[in-house]
C-alpha positions as CSV (number, residue, x, y, z in Angstrom):
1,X,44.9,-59.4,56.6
2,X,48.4,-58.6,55.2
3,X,47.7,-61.1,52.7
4,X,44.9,-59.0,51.4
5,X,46.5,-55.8,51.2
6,X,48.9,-57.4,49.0
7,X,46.0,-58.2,47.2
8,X,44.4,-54.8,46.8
9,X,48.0,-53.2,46.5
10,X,48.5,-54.0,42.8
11,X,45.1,-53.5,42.0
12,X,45.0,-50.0,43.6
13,X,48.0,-48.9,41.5
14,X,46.3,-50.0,38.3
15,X,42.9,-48.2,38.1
16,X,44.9,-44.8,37.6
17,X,46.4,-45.9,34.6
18,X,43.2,-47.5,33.3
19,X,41.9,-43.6,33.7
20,X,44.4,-42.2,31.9
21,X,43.3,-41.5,28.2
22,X,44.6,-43.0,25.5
23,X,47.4,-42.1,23.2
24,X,48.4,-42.9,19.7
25,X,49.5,-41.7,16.7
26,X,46.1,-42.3,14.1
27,X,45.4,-39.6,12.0
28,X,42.2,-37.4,12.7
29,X,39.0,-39.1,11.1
30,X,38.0,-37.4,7.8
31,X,34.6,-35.9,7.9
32,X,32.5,-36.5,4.7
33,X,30.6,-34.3,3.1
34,X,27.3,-34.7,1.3
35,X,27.3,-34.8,-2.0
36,X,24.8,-33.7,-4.4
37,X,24.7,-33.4,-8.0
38,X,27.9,-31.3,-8.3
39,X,31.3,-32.7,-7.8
40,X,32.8,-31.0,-4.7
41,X,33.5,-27.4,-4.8
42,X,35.2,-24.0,-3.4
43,X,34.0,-22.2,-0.6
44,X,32.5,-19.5,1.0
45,X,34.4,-19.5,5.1
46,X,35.5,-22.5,7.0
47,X,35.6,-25.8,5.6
48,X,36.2,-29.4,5.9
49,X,38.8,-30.8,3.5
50,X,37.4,-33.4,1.3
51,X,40.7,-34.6,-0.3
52,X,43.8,-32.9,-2.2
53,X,44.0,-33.7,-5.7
54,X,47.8,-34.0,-5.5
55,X,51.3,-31.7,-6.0
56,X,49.6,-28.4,-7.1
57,X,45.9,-29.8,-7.3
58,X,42.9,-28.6,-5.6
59,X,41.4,-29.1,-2.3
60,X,37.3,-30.4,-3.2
61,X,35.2,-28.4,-0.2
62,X,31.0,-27.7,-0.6
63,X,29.9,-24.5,-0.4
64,X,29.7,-23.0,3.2
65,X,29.2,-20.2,5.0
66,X,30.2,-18.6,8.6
67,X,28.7,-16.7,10.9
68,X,29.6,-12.8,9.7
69,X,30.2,-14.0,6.0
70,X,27.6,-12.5,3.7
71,X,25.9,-14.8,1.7
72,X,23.7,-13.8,-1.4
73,X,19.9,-14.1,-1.2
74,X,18.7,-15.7,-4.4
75,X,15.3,-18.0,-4.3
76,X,13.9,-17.8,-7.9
77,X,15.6,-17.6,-11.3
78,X,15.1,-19.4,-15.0
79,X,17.4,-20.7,-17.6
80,X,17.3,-21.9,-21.2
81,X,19.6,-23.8,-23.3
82,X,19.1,-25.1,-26.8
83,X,20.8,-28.5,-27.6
84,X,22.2,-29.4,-31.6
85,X,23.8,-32.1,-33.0
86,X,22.7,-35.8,-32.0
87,X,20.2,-34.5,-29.9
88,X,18.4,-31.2,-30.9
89,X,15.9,-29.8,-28.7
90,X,15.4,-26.1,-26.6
91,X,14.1,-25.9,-23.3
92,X,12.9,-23.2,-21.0
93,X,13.6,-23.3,-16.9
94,X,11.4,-21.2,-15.1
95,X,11.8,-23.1,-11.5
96,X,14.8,-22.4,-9.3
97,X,14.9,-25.5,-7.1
98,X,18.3,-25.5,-5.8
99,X,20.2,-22.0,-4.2
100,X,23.0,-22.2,-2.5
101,X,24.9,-19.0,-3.2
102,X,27.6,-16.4,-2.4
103,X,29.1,-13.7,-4.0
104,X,32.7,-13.8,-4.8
105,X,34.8,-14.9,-3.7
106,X,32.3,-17.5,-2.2
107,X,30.8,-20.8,-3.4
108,X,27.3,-21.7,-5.6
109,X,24.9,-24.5,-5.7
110,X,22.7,-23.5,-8.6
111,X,19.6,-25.7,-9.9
112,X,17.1,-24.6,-12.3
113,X,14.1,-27.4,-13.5
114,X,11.6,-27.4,-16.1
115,X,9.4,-28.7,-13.5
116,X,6.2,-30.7,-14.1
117,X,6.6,-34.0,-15.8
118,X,9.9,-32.5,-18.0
119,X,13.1,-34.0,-16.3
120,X,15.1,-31.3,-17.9
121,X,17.9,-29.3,-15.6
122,X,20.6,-26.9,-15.5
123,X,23.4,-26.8,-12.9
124,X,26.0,-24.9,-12.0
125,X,28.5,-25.3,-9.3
126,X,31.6,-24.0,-7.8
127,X,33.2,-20.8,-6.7
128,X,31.2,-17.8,-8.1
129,X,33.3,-15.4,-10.1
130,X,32.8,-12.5,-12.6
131,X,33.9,-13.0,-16.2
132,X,34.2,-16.4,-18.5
133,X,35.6,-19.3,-17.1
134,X,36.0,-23.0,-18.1
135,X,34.6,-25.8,-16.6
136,X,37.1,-27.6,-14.2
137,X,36.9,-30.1,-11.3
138,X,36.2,-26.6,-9.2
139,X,33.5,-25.5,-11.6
140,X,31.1,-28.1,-13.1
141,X,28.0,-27.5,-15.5
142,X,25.4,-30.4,-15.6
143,X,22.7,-30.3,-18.2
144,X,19.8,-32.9,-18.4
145,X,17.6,-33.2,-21.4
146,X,14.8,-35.4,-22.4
147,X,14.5,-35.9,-26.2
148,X,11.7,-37.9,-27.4
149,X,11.6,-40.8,-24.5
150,X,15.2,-40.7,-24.2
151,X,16.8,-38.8,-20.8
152,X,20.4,-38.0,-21.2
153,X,22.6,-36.1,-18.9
154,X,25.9,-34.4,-19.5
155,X,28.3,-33.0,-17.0
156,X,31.6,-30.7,-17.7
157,X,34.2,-30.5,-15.4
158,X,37.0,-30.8,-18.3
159,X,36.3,-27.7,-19.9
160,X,33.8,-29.2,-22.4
161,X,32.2,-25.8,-21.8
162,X,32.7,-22.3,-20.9
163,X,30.6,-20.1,-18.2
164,X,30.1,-16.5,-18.3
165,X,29.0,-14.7,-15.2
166,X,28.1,-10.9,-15.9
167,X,26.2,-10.4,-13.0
168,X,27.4,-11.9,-9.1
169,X,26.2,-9.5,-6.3
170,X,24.3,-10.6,-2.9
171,X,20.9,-10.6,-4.8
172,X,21.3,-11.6,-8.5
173,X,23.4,-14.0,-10.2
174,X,23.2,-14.3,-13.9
175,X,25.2,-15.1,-17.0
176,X,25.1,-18.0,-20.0
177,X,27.3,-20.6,-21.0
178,X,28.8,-22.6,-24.3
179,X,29.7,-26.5,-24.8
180,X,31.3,-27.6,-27.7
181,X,31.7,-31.5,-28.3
182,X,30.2,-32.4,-24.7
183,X,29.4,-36.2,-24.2
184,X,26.5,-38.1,-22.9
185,X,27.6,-41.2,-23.4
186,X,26.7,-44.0,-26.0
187,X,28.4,-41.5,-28.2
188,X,25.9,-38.7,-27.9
189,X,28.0,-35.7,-28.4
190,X,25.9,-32.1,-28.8
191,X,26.5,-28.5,-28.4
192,X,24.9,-26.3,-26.1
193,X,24.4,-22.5,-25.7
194,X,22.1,-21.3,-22.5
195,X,21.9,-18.6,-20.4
196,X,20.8,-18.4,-16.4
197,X,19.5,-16.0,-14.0
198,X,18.9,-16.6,-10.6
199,X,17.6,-13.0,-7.9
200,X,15.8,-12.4,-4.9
């Protein structure tokens, strides 16, 4: 009998510690995002950091909202744009596929489509603001166009092009943009002038 309490002594001991939790010094697990057609951008309330650009850089987050942050109300819109150079072709949006919206100083997701069998798109995304901006890695412009059978798309987010919002309230968002020298690859370079409108 003594011989199993002996036993059972060291065991009995042990089981605490096996309870205890754990501890360490690893660093939080990152949460990632999902991405869409826009690199990552501001935001409209809390966020999850989707990595620091460095010294002075910016902090990529999607925009979000929180509960008690207004957000605006936009679900149908058009844009046009008209494309020169080594591709020349206009195009009218009339469908407003993608709205995710708020006024500054908040965050959009905006996506307008020709809809139909026409590939051709428009989208903005970043913070919202009033005034003219450039593109940057916190504001990007995307533009696809099909030409003939060709499809070519062209993003800024190097201030290829510059975006003018007039209008940024809870239920209307509207402006128009420039690009001078922007790049599709295979050394497709074109201007662009279009303008956007997205309400409730």
């Amino acid at each position: 009998m003594a011989t199993l309490r002996r036993l059972i002594a060291p065991i009995g001991l042990l089981v605490p510690l096996l309870l205890l939790p754990g501890c360490g010094n690893d660093e939080p697990t990152t949460l990632v995002e999902p991405t869409s057609a826009f690199q990552p951008t501001g935001s409209t309330g809390s966020t999850v950091s989707t990595g620091a650009t460095g010294e002075g850089g910016t902090t990529g987050n999607l925009p979000t909202t929180t509960a008690g942050t207004a957000t605006g109300n936009v679900s149908s819109g058009q844009a046009a744009f008209t494309v020169r150079r080594d591709i020349r072709t206009s195009k009218a949006l009339s469908n407003l596929v993608s709205s995710v919206y708020a006024p500054p100083p908040g965050g959009m997701a905006l996506v307008w489509t020709a809809g139909g069998t026409d590939p051709s798109t428009v989208g903005i995304g970043g913070l919202s603001f009033t005034g003219t901006q450039p593109t940057s890695p916190s504001l990007s412009l995307t533009i696809t166009v099909q030409d003939q059978s060709d499809i070519t798309t062209f993003i800024s987010s190097a201030g290829e092009c510059s975006i003018t919002i007039g209008v940024a309230s809870a239920g209307q968002v509207s402006g128009a943009f420039t690009c001078t020298d922007l790049s599709g690859g295979s050394n497709v370079q074109v201007d662009v002038t279009g303008s956007f409108n997205a309400q409730g």
